[in-house]
C-alpha positions as CSV (number, residue, x, y, z in Angstrom):
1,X,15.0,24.2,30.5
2,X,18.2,22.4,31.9
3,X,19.8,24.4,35.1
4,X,23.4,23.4,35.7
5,X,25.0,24.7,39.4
6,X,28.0,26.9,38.6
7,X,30.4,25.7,40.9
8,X,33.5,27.6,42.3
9,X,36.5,25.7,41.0
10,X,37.4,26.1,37.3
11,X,37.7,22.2,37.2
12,X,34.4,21.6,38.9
13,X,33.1,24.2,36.7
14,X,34.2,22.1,33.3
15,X,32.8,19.4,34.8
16,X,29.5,20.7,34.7
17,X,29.8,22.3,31.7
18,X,31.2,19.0,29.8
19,X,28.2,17.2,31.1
20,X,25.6,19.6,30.1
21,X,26.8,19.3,26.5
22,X,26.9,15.6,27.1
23,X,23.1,16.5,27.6
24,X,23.1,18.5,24.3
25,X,24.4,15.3,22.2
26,X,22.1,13.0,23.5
27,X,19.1,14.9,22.7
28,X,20.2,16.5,19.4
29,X,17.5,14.7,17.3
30,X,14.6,15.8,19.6
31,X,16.0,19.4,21.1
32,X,18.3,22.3,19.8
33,X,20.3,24.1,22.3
34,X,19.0,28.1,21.5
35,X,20.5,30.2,24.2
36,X,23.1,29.6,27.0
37,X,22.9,32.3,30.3
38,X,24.8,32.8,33.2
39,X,22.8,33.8,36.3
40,X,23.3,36.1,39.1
41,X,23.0,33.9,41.8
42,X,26.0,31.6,40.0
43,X,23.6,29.3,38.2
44,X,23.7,28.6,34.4
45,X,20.6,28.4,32.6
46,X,20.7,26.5,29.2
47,X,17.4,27.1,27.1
48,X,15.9,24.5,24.3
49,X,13.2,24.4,22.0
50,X,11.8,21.1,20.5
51,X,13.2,20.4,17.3
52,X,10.4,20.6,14.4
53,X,9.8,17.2,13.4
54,X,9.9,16.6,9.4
55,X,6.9,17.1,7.3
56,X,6.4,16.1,3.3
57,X,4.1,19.0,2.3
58,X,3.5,20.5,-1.3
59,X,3.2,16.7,-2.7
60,X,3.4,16.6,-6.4
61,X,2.4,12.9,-8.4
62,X,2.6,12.0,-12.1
63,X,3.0,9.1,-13.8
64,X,4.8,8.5,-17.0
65,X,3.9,6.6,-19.5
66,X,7.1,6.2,-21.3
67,X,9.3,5.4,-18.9
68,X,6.5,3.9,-16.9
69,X,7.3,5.8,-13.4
70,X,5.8,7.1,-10.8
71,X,7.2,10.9,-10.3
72,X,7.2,12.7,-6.9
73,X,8.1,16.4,-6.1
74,X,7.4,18.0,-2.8
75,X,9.1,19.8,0.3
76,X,10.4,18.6,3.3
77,X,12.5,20.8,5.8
78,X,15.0,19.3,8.3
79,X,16.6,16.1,6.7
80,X,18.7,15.5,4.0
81,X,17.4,12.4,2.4
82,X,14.5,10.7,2.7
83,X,13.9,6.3,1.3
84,X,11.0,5.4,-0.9
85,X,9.2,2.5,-0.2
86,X,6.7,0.1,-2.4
87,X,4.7,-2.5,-0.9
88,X,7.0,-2.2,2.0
89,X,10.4,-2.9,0.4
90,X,12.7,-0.1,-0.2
91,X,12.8,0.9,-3.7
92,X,15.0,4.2,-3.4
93,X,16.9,6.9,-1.2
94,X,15.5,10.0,-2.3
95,X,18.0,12.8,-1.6
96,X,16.1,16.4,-0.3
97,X,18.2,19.9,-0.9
98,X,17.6,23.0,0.2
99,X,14.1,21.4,1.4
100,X,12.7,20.1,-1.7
101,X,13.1,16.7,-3.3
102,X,11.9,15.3,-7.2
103,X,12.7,11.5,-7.5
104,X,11.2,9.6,-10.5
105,X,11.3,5.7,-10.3
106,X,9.8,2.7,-12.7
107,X,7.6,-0.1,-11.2
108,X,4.7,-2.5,-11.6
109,X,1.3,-2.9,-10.0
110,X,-1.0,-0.7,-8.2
111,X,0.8,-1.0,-5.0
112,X,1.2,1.4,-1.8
113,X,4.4,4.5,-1.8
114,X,5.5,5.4,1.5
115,X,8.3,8.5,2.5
116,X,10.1,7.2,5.6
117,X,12.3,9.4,7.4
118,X,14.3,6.4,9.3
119,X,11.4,4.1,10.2
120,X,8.8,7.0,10.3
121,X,6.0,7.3,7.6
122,X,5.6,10.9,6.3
123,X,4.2,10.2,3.2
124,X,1.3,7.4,1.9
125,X,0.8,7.5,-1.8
126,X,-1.6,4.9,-2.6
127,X,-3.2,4.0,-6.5
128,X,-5.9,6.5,-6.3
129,X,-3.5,9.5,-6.3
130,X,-1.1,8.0,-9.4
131,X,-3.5,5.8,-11.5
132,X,-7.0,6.2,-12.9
133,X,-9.7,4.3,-11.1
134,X,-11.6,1.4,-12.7
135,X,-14.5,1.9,-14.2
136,X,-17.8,0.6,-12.9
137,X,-20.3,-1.1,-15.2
138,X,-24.0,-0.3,-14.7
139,X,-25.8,-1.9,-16.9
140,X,-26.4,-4.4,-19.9
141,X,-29.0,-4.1,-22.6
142,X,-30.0,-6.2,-25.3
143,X,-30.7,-4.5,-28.5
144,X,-31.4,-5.2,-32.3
145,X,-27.8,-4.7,-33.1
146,X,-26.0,-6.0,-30.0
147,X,-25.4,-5.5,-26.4
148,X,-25.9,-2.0,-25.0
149,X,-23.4,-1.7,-21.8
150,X,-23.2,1.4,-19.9
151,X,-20.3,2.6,-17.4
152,X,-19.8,5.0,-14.7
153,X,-15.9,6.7,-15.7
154,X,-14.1,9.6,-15.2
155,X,-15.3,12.7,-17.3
156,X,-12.1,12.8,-20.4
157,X,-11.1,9.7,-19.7
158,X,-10.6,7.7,-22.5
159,X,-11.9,4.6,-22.3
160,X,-11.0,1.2,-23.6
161,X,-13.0,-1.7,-24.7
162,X,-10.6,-4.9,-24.5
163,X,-11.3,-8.2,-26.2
164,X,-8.8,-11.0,-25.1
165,X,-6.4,-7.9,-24.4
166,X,-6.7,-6.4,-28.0
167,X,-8.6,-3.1,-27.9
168,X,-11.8,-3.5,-30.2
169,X,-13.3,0.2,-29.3
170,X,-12.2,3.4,-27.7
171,X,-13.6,6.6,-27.1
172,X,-13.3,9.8,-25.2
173,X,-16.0,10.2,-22.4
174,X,-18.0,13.5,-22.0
175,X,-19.1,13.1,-18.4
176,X,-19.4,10.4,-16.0
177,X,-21.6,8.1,-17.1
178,X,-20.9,6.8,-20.9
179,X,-22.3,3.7,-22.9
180,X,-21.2,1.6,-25.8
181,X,-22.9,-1.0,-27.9
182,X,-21.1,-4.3,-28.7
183,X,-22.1,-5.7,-31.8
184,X,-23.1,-9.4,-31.6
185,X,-20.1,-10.2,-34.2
186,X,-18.3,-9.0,-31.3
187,X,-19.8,-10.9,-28.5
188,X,-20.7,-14.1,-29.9
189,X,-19.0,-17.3,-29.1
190,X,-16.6,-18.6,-26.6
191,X,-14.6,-15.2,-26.9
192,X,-17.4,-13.0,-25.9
193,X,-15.8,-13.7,-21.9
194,X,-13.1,-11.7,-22.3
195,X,-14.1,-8.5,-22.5
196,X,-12.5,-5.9,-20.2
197,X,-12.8,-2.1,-19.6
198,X,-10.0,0.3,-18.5
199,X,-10.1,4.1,-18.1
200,X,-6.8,6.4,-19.3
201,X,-6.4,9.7,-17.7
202,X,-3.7,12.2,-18.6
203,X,-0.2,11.7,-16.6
204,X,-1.9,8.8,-14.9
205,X,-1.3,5.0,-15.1
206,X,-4.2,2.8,-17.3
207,X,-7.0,2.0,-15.0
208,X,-7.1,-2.2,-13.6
209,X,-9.4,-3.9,-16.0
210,X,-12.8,-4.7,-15.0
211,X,-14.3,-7.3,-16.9
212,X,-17.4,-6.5,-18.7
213,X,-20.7,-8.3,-17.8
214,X,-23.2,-8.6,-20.6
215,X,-26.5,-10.3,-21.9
216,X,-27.1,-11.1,-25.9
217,X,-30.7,-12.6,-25.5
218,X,-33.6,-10.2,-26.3
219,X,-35.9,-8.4,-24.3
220,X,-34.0,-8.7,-21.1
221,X,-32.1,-6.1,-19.2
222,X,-29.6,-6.8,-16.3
223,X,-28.8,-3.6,-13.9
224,X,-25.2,-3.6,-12.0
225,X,-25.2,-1.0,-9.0
C-alpha cells in the first residue's frame, strides 16, 4: 500500500499526485493500481495487488507428419504474444488472443521447445511429449530359421525393422513387449550391421533408431537389460 501526504496547496497537491502515478508507471509490469481513497485525516491511500504472473496451462502437442511440425495449443492469460524457441534459438512469435494460442511450425531433430515470455521460460516441451520413444532391445536368440530378437515398445505402436534404411518388416505391436525373427537371408553378410528399430505412434514423430544387436551362431543366447 503506497500512502501519499495530501498537502494543502493545489500545486503541492499535483505534485504528489503526479509522482504517485510516476510510481504507478514504474511498477506496471509487477503491480496494478485497484483502488485510489482519500482519507479523513487528509492522507491518500492508493491500494495494489500483484499482478498475476503468466502461466501456459491446458498444453496441447501433436505432431504432423505431413507437414512435419510440431503443433501446440494451450492458454495463457496476461500477454499478448508469446516466442517459440528450439534448442535455444528463436524459431517463432506465437501471438495469444483472448488467452489462448495454436501455433504449428516445421523442424528437425528431437530437440528441446521452450515458451518464453521475454526471457522467462513458461513452457519446456522436450521429445518425450512430441515423438515416440526408442525402443529397447531385450534379447537375441538363435534359432533353426534365423535370429529371434525381442523388444520392449509401446503397446500399438507400429514398429519398424530397418535394413540399411529400407524397411524389411513391420508390424503392429499388441502390448509392450513384442519379438520378430530375422531370417538368416536377412542377416547374413557384411549387411547384417545395419539393422535398426524405430517405433510409430499416432500424431507422434518416428521413434530415433536403435540399432539392432543380434547373434546367428546356434545354441547361444545373448540377454540385453
Amino acid at each position: 500500500m503506497l500512502v501519499a501526504k495530501k498537502l494543502l496547496s493545489m500545486v503541492a497537491l499535483t505534485s504528489i499526485s503526479l509522482m504517485a502515478l510516476g510510481t504507478l508507471n514504474a511498477s506496471a509490469d509487477t503491480s496494478a493500481l485497484v483502488n485510489v481513497k482519500r482519507e479523513a485525516n487528509g492522507y491518500t491511500t492508493y491500494t495494489y495487488v500483484a499482478a498475476a504472473k503468466p502461466k501456459v496451462t491446458n498444453l496441447k502437442v501433436s505432431y504432423s507428419d505431413k507437414t512435419q511440425a510440431i503443433k501446440l495449443r494451450g492458454n495463457c492469460h496476461g500477454v499478448s504474444k508469446l516466442t517459440l524457441t528450439y534448442n535455444g534459438k528463436k524459431l517463432a512469435n506465437v501471438t495469444v488472443k483472448n488467452g489462448k494460442f495454436n501455433v504449428s511450425k516445421k523442424f528437425k531433430g528431437y530437440g528441446t521447445f521452450r515458451l518464453l515470455k521475454g526471457k522467462t521460460n513458461l513452457k519446456t516441451i522436450t521429445s518425450s511429449q512430441y515423438a515416440s520413444q526408442p525402443v529397447m532391445q531385450t534379447y537375441a536368440k538363435a534359432t533353426k530359421t534365423g535370429t529371434k530378437v525381442g523388444f520392449k515398445n509401446t503397446k500399438n505402436a507400429t514398429i519398424y525393422i530397418k535394413k540399411s534404411g529400407k524397411t524389411v518388416k513391420s508390424y503392429q505391436a499388441k502390448g509392450t513387449k513384442t519379438a520378430v525373427t530375422l531370417s538368416k537371408s536377412l542377416t547374413k553378410g557384411a549387411a547384417a550391421k545395419h539393422f535398426t528399430v524405430v517405433e510409430k505412434v499416432a500424431n507422434r514423430k518416428i521413434s530415433k533408431g536403435v540399432k539392432i544387436q543380434y547373434i546367428n551362431t546356434t545354441n547361444s543366447t545373448y540377454i540385453y537389460l
